[in-house]
C-alpha positions as CSV (number, residue, x, y, z in Angstrom):
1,X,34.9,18.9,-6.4
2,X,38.3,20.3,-8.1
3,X,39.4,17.2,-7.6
4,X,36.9,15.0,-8.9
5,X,36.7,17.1,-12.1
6,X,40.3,16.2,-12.2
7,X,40.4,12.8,-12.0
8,X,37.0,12.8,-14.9
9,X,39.4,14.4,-17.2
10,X,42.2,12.1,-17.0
11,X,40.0,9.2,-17.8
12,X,38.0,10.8,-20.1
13,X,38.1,9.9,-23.9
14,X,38.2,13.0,-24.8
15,X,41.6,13.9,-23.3
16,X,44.2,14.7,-25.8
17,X,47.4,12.1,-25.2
18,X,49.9,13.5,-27.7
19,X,52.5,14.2,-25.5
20,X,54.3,17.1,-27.7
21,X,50.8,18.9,-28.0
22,X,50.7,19.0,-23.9
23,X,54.2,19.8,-23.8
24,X,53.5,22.7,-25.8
25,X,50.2,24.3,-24.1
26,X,51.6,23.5,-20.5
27,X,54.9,25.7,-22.0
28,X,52.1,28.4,-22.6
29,X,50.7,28.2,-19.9
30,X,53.6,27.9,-17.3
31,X,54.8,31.9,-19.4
32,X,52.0,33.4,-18.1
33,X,51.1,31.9,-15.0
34,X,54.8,32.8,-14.2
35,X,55.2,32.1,-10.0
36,X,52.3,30.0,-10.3
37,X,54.0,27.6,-13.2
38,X,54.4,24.8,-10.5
39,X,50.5,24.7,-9.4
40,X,49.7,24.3,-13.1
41,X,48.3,20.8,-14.7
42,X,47.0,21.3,-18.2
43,X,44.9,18.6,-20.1
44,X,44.3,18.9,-23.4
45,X,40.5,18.1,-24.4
46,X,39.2,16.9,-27.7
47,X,35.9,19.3,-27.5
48,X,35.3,21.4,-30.4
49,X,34.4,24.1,-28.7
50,X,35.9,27.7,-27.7
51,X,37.2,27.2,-24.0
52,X,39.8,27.0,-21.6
53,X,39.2,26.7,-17.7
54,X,41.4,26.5,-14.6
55,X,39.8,25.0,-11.0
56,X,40.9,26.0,-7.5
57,X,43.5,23.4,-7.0
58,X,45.3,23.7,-10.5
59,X,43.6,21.8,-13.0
60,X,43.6,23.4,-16.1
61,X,41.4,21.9,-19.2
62,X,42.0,23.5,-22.8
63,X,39.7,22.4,-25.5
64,X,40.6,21.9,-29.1
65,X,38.0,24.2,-30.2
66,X,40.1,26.6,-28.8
67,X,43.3,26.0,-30.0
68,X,41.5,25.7,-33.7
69,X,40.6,29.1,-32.7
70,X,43.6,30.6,-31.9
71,X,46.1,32.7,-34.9
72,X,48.6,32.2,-32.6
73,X,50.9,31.6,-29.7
74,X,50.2,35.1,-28.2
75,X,46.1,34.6,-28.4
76,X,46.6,31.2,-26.5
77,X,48.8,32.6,-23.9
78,X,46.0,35.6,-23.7
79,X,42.9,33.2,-22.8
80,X,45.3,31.0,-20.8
81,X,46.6,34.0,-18.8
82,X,43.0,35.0,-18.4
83,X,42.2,32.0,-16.6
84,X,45.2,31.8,-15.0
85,X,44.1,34.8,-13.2
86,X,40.9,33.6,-12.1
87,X,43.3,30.7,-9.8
88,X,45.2,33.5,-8.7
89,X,42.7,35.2,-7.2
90,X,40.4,32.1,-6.2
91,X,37.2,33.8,-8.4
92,X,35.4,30.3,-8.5
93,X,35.8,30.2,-4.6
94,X,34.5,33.5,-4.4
95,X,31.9,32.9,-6.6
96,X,30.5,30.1,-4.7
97,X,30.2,32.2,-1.8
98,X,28.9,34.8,-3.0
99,X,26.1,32.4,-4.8
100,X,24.9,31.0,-1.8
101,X,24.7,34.7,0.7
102,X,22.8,36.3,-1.9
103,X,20.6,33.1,-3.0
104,X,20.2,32.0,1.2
105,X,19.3,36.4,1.7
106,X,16.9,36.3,-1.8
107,X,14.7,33.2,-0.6
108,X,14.2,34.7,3.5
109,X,13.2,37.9,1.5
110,X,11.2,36.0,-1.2
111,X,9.2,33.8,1.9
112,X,8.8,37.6,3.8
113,X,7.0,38.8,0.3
114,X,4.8,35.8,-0.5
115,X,3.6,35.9,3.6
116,X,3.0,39.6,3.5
117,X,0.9,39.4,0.5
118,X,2.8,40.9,-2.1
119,X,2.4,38.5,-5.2
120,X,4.4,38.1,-7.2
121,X,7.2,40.4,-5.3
122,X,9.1,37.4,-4.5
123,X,10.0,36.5,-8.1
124,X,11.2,40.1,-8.7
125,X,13.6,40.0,-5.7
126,X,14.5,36.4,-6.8
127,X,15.7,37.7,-10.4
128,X,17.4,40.9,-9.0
129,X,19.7,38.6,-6.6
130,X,20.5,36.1,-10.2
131,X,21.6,39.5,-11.7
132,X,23.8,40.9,-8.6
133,X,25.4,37.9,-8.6
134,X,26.1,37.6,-12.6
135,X,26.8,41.5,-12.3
136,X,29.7,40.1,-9.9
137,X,30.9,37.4,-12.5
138,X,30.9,40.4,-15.3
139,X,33.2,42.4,-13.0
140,X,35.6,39.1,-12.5
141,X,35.6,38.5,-16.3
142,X,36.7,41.8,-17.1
143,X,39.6,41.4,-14.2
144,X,40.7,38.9,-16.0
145,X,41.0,40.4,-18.9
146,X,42.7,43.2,-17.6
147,X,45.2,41.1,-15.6
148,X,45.6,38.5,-18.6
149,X,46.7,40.9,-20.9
150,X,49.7,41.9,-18.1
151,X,50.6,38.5,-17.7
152,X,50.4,38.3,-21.7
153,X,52.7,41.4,-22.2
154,X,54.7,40.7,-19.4
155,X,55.4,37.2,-21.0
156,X,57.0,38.8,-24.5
157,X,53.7,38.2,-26.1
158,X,52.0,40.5,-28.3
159,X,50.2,43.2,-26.5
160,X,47.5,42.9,-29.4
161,X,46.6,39.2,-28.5
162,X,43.5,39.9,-26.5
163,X,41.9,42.3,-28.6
164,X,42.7,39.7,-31.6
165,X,40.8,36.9,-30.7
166,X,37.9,38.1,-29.2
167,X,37.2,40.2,-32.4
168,X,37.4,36.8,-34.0
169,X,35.2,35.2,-32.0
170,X,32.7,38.1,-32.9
171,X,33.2,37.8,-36.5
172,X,32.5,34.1,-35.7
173,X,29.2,34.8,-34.0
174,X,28.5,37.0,-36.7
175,X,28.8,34.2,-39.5
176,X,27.1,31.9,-37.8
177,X,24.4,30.3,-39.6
178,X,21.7,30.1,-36.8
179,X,19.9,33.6,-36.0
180,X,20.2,33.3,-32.3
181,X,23.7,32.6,-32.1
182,X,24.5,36.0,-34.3
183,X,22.3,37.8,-31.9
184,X,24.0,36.7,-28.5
185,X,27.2,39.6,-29.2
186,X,24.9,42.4,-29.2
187,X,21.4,41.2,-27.3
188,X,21.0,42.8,-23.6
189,X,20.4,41.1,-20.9
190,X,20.8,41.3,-17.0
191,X,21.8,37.8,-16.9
192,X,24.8,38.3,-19.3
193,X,27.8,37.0,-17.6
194,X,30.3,38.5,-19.6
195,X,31.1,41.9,-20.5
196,X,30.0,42.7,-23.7
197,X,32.0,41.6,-26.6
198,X,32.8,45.0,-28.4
199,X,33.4,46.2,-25.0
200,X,36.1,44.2,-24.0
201,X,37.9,44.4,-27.2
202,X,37.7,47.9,-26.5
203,X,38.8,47.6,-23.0
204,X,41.8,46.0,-24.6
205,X,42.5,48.2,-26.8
206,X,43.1,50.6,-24.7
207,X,45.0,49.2,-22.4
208,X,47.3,47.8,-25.5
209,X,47.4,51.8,-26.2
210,X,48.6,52.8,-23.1
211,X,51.4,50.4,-22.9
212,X,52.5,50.7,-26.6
213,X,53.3,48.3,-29.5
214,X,55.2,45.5,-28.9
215,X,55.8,41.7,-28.2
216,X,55.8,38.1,-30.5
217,X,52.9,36.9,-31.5
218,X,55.0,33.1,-32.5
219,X,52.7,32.6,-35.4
220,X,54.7,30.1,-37.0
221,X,55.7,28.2,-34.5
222,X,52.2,28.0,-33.1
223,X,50.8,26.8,-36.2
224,X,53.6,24.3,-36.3
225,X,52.3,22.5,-33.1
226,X,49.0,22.5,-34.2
227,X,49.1,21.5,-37.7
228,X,49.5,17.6,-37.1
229,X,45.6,17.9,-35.4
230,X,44.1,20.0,-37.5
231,X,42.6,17.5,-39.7
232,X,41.0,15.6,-36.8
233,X,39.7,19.0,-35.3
234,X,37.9,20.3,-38.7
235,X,36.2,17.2,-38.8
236,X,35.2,17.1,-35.5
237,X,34.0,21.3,-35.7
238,X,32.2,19.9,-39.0
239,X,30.1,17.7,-36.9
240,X,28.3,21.3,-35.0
241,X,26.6,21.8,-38.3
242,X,27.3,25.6,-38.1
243,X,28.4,25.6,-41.8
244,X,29.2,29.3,-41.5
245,X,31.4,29.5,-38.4
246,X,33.0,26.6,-39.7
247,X,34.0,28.3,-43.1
248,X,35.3,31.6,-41.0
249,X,37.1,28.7,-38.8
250,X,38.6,27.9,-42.4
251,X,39.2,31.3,-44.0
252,X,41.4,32.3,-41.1
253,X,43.4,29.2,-41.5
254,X,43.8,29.9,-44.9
255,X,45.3,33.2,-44.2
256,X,48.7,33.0,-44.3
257,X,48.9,30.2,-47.3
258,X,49.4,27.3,-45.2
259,X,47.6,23.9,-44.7
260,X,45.9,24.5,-47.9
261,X,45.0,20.7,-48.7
262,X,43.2,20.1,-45.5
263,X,41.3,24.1,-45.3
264,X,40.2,23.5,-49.2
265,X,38.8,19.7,-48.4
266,X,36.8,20.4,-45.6
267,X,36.0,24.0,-47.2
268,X,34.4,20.7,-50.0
269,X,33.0,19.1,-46.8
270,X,30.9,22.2,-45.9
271,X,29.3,22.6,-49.1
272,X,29.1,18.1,-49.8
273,X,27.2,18.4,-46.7
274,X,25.4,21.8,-46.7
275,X,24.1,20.5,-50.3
276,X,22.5,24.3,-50.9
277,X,22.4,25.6,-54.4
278,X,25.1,25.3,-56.0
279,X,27.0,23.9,-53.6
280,X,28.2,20.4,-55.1
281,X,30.0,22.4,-57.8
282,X,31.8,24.1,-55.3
283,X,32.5,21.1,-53.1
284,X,34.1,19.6,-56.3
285,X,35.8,23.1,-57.1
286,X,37.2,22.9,-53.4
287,X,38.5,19.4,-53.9
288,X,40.4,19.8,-56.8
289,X,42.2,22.4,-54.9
290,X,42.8,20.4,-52.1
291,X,44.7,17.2,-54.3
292,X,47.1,20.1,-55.9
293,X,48.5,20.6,-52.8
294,X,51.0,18.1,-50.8
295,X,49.3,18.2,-47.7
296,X,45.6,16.8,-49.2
297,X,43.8,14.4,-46.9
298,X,43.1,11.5,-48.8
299,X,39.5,11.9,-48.5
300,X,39.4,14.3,-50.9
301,X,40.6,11.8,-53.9
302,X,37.4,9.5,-52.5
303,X,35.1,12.0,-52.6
304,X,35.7,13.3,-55.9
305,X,35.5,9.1,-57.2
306,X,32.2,9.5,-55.8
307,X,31.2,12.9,-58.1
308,X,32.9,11.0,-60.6
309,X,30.8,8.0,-60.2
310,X,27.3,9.3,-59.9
311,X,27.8,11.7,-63.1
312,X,29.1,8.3,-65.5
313,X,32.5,8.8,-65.4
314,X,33.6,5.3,-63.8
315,X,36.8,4.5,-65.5
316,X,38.3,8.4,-63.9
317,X,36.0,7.5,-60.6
318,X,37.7,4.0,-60.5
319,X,41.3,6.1,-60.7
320,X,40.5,8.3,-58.1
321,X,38.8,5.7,-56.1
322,X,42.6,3.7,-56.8
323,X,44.4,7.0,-55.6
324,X,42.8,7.0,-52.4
325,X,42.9,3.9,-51.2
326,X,47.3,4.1,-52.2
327,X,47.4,7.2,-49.9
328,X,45.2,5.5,-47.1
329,X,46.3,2.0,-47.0
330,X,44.6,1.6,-43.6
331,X,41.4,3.2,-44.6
332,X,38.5,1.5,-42.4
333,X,36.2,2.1,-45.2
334,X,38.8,0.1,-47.8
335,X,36.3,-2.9,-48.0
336,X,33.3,-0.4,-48.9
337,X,35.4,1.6,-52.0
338,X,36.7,-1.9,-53.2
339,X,33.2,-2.7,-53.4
340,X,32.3,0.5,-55.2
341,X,35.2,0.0,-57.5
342,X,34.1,-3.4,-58.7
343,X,30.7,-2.0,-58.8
344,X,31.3,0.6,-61.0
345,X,33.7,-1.1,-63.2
346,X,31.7,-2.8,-65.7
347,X,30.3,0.1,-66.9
348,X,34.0,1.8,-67.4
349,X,33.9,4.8,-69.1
């Protein structure tokens, strides 16, 4: 099954072929999975989701989302040391077992209800076998935690790593702009199948305590792998439609100073697309931002040709329309703003 997962991922579209990027996460990876370095085969995934997972035979996928995610080296190392731990101790294998005793013991009692009479009896003992067996996962999860955050310190990594990012991913959940989303971090339920959120950043905490400050977080150098795909990996978040975990995605980018061209054009994006109140003024707002700094995607030159276009002002929309298409000479859309140009210019302004 491991191995036909596998084999999916390496001819899937998806798969990240930048051979520096993989370079750099299987380096990660191979820190904290430390004597188990040489079982380890990372693919890179272009899924813009949070998640990172590792099968029984050594397959390890890492999605983009993640690695958006991420502040830094020392938060990647955490969730891949986390998972790193569930191939250690064969939890998936476990898992599978455990799944089938309780589910092949839940349906002999379930049949031994329904003959005896007992309504719906069966059902009841069906959904307290689904929560032994998630209460098992919970108690897996937070063993990873525990033994990530060891493989994470014992690496040189910052001992703060774990906590870190999943009080990020709360504040994500948190600004998300759909109300069950923000209500999965604190709702109850006997089917959760991890440990709640607060409580494992508490959990870490803790155990960050007990050991004491210390370790690299390799912010800098972290960023520095990432940065050429971050343009590719906003648009692709952009496409979720969850405007407000998308601009938290983007504030933390922003945090240090860095990137600012490509954070303050999709920051535009959000609110081109979200078209709220308000929210094409601050699309333009983000914009011109975004062309003040050297690292602007050219988009953001088309997009304010556009503004400039449908409010009268062709002769600066034909400019910026000009600018574009000189910093994307390839631009598949070239044939479409040429048009728009020579639409809008004999009306100049």
């Amino acid at each position: 099954m491991s191995d036909r997962a596998e084999a999916q991922a390496r001819a899937s579209g998806q798969i990240e072929r930048d051979p520096a990027l993989n370079e750099y996460v299987r380096g990660v990876a191979c820190r904290v999975a430390a004597r188990y370095c040489g079982d380890v085969r990372v693919y890179v995934m272009n899924r813009p989701f949070f998640n990172a997972s590792m099968a029984p035979n050594g397959y390890m996928e890492v999605w983009s989302g993640l690695l958006l995610r991420a502040d830094d080296e020392a938060q990647l190392a955490f969730v891949l040391g986390h998972e790193t731990t569930h191939y250690a101790e064969q939890h998936s294998i476990e898992m599978m077992r455990t799944v089938r005793g309780r589910a092949t013991a839940a349906m002999i009692l379930s049949v031994g209800a329904s003959a005896a009479g007992a309504g719906y009896a069966g059902d009841l003992i069906y959904l307290g076998t689904l929560a032994s067996v998630f209460g098992y996962s919970r108690e897996k999860e937070t063993e990873a935690d525990m033994a990530g955050f060891d493989h994470t310190a014992a690496a040189g990594y910052d001992v703060g790593a774990g906590a870190a990012i999943w009080t990020s991913l709360i504040a994500e959940t948190r600004a998300s702009d759909n109300p069950d989303v923000r209500r999965r971090e604190t709702r109850g339920s006997i089917f959760a199948t991890h440990p709640v959120s607060t409580e494992r950043v508490q959990a870490l905490q803790a155990r960050a305590t007990q050991r004491g400050a210390g370790g690299e977080t390799f912010r800098e150098r972290y960023r520095a792998a990432i940065r050429p795909h971050l343009d590719p990996w906003l648009r692709a978040e952009l496409r979720r439609r969850d405007f407000g975990q998308t601009m938290q995605i983007l504030d933390r980018l922003a945090a240090h100073g860095e990137d600012l061209g490509v954070v303050e054009y999709y920051r535009g994006e959000v609110n081109r697309i979200r078209r709220g109140n308000g929210d094409r003024d601050r699309a333009k707002t983000h914009y011109l931002a975004a062309i003040a700094q050297p690292d602007a995607p050219a988009a953001a030159w088309r997009e304010l040709g556009e503004m400039a276009a449908r409010d009268g002002n062709n002769a600066e929309a034909a400019q910026l329309f000009a600018t574009y298409l000189e910093r994307a000479p390839n631009a598949e859309d070239r044939a479409l703003v040429e048009a728009r140009v020579a639409q809008i210019s004999g009306g100049a302004q």
